[in-house]
C-alpha positions in Angstrom: 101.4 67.0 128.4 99.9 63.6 128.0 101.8 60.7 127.5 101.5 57.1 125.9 102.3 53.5 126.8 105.8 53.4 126.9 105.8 57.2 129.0 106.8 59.1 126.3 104.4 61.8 124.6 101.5 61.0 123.0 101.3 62.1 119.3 98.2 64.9 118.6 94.9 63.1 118.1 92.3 65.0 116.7 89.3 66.4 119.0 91.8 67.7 121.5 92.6 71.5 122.2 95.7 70.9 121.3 94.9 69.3 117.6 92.6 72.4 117.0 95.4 74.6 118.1 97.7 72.8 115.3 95.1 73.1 112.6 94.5 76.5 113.1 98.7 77.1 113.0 98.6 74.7 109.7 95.7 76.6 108.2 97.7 79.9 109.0 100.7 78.4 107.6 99.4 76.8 104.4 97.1 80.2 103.8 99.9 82.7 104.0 102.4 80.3 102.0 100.1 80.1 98.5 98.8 83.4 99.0 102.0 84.9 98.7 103.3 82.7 96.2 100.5 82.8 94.0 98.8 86.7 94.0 100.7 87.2 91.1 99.4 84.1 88.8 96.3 86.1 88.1 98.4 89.6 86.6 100.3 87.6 84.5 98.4 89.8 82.1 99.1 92.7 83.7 102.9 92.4 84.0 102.9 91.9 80.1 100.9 95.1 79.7 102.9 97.2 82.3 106.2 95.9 81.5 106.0 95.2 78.4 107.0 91.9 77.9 105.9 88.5 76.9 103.5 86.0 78.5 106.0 83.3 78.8 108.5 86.1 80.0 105.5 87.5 82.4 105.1 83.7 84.0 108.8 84.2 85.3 107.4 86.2 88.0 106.2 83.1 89.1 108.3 80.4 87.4 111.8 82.0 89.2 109.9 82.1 92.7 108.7 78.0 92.1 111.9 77.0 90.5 114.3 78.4 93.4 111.3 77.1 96.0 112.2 73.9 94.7 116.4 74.0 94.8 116.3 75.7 98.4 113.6 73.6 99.9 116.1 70.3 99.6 118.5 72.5 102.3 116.2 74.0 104.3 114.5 70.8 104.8 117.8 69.3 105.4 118.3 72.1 108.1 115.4 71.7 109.4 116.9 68.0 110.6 119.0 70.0 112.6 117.8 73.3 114.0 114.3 71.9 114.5 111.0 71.9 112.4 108.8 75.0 114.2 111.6 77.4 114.3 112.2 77.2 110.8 108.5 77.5 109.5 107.7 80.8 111.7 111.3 82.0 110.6 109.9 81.6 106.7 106.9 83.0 107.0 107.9 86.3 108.8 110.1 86.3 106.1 108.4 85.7 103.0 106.1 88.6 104.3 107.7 91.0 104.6 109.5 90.1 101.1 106.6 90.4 99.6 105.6 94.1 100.9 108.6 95.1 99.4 107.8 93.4 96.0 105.0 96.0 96.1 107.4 98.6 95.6 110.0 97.4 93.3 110.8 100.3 90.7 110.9 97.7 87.8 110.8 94.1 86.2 114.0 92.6 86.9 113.7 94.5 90.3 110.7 92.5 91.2 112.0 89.6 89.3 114.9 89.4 92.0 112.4 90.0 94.9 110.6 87.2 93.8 113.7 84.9 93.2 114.9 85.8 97.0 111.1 84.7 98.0 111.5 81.1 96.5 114.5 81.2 99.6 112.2 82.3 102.1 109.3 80.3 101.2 111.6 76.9 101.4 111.5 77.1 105.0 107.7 75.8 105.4 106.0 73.1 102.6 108.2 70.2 103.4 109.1 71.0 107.1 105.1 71.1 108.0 104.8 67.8 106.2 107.2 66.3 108.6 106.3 67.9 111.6 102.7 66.8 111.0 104.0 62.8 110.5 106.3 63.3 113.6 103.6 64.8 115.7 100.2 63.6 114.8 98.4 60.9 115.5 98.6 58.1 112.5 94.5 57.8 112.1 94.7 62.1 112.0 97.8 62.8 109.8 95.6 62.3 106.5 92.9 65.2 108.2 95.9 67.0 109.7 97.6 67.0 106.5 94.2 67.8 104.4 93.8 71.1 107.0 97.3 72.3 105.8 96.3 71.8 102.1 93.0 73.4 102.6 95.1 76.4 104.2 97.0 76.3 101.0 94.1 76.1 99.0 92.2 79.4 100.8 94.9 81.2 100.4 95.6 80.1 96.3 92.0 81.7 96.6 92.5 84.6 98.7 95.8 85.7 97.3 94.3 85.7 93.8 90.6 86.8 94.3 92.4 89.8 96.5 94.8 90.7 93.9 92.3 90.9 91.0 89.9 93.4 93.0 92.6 95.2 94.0 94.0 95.8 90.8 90.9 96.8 89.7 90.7 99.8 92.3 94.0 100.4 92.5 96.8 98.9 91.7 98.9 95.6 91.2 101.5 97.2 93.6 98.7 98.0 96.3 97.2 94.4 95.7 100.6 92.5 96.4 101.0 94.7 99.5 97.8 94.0 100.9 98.8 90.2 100.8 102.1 90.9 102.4 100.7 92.1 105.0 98.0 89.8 105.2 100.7 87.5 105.5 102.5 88.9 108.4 99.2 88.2 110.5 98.8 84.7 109.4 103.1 84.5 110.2 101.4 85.7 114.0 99.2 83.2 113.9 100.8 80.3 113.6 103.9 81.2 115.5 101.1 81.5 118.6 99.3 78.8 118.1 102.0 76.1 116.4 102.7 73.5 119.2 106.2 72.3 120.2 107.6 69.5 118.5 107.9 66.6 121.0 108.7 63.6 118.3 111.7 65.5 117.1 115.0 64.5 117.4 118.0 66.9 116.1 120.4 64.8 113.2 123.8 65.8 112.9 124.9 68.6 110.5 127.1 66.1 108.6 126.9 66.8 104.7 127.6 62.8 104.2 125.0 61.8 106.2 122.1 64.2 104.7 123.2 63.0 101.2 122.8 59.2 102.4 119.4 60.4 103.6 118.2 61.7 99.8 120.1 58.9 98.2 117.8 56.3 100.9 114.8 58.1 99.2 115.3 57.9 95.9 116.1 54.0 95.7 112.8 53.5 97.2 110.8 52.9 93.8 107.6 54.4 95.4 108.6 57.8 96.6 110.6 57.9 93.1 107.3 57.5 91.4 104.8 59.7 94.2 108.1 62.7 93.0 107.2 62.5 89.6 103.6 61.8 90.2 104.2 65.6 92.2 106.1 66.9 88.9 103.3 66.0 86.5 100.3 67.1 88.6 101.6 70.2 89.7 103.0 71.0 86.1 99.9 70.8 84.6 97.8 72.2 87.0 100.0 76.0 87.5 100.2 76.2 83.9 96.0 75.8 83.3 95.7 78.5 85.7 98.8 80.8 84.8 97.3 80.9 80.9 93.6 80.8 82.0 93.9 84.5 83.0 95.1 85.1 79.3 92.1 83.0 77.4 89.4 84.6 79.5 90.5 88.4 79.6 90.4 88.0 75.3 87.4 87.9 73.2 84.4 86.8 73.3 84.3 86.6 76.9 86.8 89.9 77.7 86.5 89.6 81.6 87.9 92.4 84.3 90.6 91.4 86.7 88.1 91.0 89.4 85.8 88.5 87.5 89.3 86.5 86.9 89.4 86.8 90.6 86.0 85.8 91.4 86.7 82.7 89.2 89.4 81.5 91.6 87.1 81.0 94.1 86.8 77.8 92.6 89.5 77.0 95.0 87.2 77.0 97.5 86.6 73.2 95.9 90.6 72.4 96.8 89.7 72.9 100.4 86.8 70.7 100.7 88.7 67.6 99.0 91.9 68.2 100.5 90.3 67.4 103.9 87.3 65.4 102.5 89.8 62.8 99.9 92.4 63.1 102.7 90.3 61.4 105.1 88.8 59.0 102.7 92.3 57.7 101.3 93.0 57.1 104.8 90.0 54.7 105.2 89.7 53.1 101.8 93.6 53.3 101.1 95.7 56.0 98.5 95.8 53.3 96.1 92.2 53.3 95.6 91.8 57.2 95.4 94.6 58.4 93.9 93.6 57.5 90.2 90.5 58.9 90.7 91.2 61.9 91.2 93.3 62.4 88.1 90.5 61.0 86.0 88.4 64.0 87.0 91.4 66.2 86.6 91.3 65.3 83.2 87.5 65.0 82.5 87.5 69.2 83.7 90.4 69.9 81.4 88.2 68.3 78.7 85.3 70.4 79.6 87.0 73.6 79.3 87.6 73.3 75.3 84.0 74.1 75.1 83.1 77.9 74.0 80.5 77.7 76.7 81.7 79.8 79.7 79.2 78.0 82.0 81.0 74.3 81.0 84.6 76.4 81.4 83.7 77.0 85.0 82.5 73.6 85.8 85.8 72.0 84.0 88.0 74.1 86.3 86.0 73.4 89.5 86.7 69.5 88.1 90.7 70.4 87.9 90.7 72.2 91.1 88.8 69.6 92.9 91.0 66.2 91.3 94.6 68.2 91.7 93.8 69.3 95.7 92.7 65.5 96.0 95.1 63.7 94.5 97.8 66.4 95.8 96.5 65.6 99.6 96.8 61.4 98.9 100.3 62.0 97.3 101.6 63.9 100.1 100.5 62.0 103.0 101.9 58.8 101.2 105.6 60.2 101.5 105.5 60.9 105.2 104.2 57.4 105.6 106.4 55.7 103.4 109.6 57.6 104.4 110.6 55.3 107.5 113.0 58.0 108.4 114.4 61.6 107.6 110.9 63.3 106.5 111.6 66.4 106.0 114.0 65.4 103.3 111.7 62.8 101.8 108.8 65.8 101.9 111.7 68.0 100.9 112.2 65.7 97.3 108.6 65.9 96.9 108.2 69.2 97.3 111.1 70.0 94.8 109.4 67.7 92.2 106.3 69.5 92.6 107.8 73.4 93.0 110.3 72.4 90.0 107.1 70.8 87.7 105.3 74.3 88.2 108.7 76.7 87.2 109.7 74.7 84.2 106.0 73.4 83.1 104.3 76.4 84.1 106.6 78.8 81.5 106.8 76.0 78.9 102.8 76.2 78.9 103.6 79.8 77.4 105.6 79.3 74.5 102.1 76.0 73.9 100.0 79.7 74.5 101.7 81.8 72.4 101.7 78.9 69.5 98.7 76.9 69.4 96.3 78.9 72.0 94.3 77.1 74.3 94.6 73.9 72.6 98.3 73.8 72.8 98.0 74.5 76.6 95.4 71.8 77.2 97.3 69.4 74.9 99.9 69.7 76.9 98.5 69.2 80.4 96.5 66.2 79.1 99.8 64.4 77.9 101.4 65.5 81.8 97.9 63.9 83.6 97.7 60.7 81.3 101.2 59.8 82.8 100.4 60.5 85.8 97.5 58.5 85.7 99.8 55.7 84.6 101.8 55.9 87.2 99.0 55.8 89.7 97.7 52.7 88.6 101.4 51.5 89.0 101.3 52.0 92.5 98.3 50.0 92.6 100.6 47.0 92.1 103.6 48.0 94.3 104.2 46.2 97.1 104.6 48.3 100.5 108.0 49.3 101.6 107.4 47.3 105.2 104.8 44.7 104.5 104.3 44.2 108.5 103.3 47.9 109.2 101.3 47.8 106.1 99.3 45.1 107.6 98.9 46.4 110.9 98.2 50.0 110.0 95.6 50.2 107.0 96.3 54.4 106.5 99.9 53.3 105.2 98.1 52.1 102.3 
């Protein structure tokens, strides 16, 4: 164990075993968490056809997981304060596994509906608690690539979960796909419970319900992390319900695509994981305020490319989407560690609900826009959620930093 200055432990600094050891436990951790949550974004389509129901009624099987992600994460994060932060994420992702092997063989809809509810529980325990163990543990000039690693993780496994699902379908079965990435789970759960180093910046809060409630209140009067929550609401809106009613425009006439060329198209994720990391590291050294608004200005220019009939431009307008939401997702969530001067899991944990809650409530909304208007409705409605987030990044352009001194002494709190 190596220690600093003052003879306590040194925070992780990247180029050490032990930082690699940590990103391959965060990449685990981030892969196994969206590929689980998100293998059943791509048989939206299927669920409808199976189960007879509607496509807003289908998105439910993501919408219920998201929305109870969101409610749960503010007390497991909150827990998290008090039973520590490693315990809880290997806890939730054994967990959520083996959930979602049994999804595979629920007997019917409201049965898997249920399964999936119960997996927004289990799933609680990780997002928020690995943002705060990164702040607590890394070293300040790595937290934006330690942080970008996790994202990435999440990003692959968006990827894997759906690309997996698609082929599988295809062969088999939806059932057989979402079993394969239960289990696929369970060895990224292995993974990371090996390889996750001990916290050693962590120190236990009492379980008093006054004091955790002071904690969220502290948060919410800061008037930056009120507007990086929304900014999460917005971005993460928009961007699960262009993919949740993607499936639908490109399985229809004229371009009538198989479940596995859906899947193959969700390799675009592949872009999240390079600017994750990459825009991670750069809003580090030029500042969040610089990057942020960037990003969302491609999210938007991709959503305007994919009104075109031309399947070619589609493909480059979702890459554009993919690429602006990982970025500007990576700068957002960095920011709140930083700013958050204390209790970060709970600051992480009211970013995290903004974000889980934008994708239930946005995300099914999107189908009634679908069901109505088509295409158009859905991107009319994203472009509306991204212009105010867009405003709201050029907002915190102007606002000052919570602790001026830091800010000036530390350029990645920028």
């Amino acid at each position: 164990m190596h220690e600093n200055e003052q003879g306590g432990p040194k925070q992780l600094e990247s180029g050490t075993p032990a930082f690699r050891r940590l990103n391959l436990a965060l990449f685990a951790a981030g892969f196994a968490t969206f590929a689980i949550l998100y293998c059943v974004q791509p048989l939206l389509p299927v669920f409808s056809q199976d189960f007879h129901v509607s496509a807003a009624v289908s998105s439910l099987s993501l919408s219920l997981t998201t929305g109870m992600l969101a409610v749960a994460m503010l007390v497991t994060g909150s827990l998290s304060e008090i039973w520590g932060r490693k315990p809880m994420m290997v806890a939730s992702l054994f967990s959520s596994a083996v959930l979602t092997i049994l999804s595979a063989a629920s007997p019917n809809w409201h049965a898997l509906l249920l399964v999936r509810l119960l997996m927004g529980v289990t799933l609680s325990g990780l997002p928020a608690v690995a943002m705060a163990y990164v702040s607590e543990e890394v070293d300040q000039k790595s937290v934006g690539l330690a942080m970008g690693l996790f994202i990435g993780g999440n990003a692959i496994g968006g990827l894997a979960g759906r690309v997996v699902a698609g082929v599988l379908t295809d062969l088999g079965s939806w059932r057989l796909a979402v079993g394969t990435i239960g289990a696929l789970g369970l060895i990224a759960a292995i993974l990371a419970w090996r390889s996750l180093p001990d916290s050693l910046h962590f120190k236990p809060s009492r379980a008093a319900p006054r004091d955790l409630l002071r904690s969220f209140s502290d948060h919410l009067r800061d008037p930056g992390l009120r507007a990086l929550f929304i900014e999460a609401f917005l971005l993460m809106g928009g961007f699960v319900t262009f993919y949740n009613y993607l499936s639908y425009r490109l399985m229809a006439p004229p371009y009538s695509l198989s479940h596995t060329a859906i899947g193959a198209i969700f390799t675009a994720y592949l872009v999240g994981t390079f600017s994750s990391t990459w825009v991670g590291d750069l809003a580090g050294r030029l500042g969040r305020r610089k990057v942020l608004w960037v990003m969302i200005l491609i999210m938007l220019g991709g959503l305007a490319l994919t009104l075109f009939n031309s399947l070619f431009l589609i493909l480059l307008g979702i890459v554009s989407v993919t690429f602006g939401f990982f970025g500007a997702h990576s700068i957002a969530s960095s920011w709140v560690g930083r700013r958050a001067l204390r209790a970060k899991a709970q600051a992480s944990a009211l970013y995290l609900f903004a974000y889980y809650l934008g994708s239930s409530t946005i995300g099914t909304l999107g189908g009634l826009f679908w069901t109505s208007s088509g295409w158009w409705g859905v991107t009319g409605l994203i472009a509306v959620l991204q212009l105010m987030a867009l405003a709201i990044a050029f907002w915190l352009m102007m606002l000052p930093p919570l602790v001026p001194e830091q800010e000036k002494a530390n350029k990645y709190t920028k």
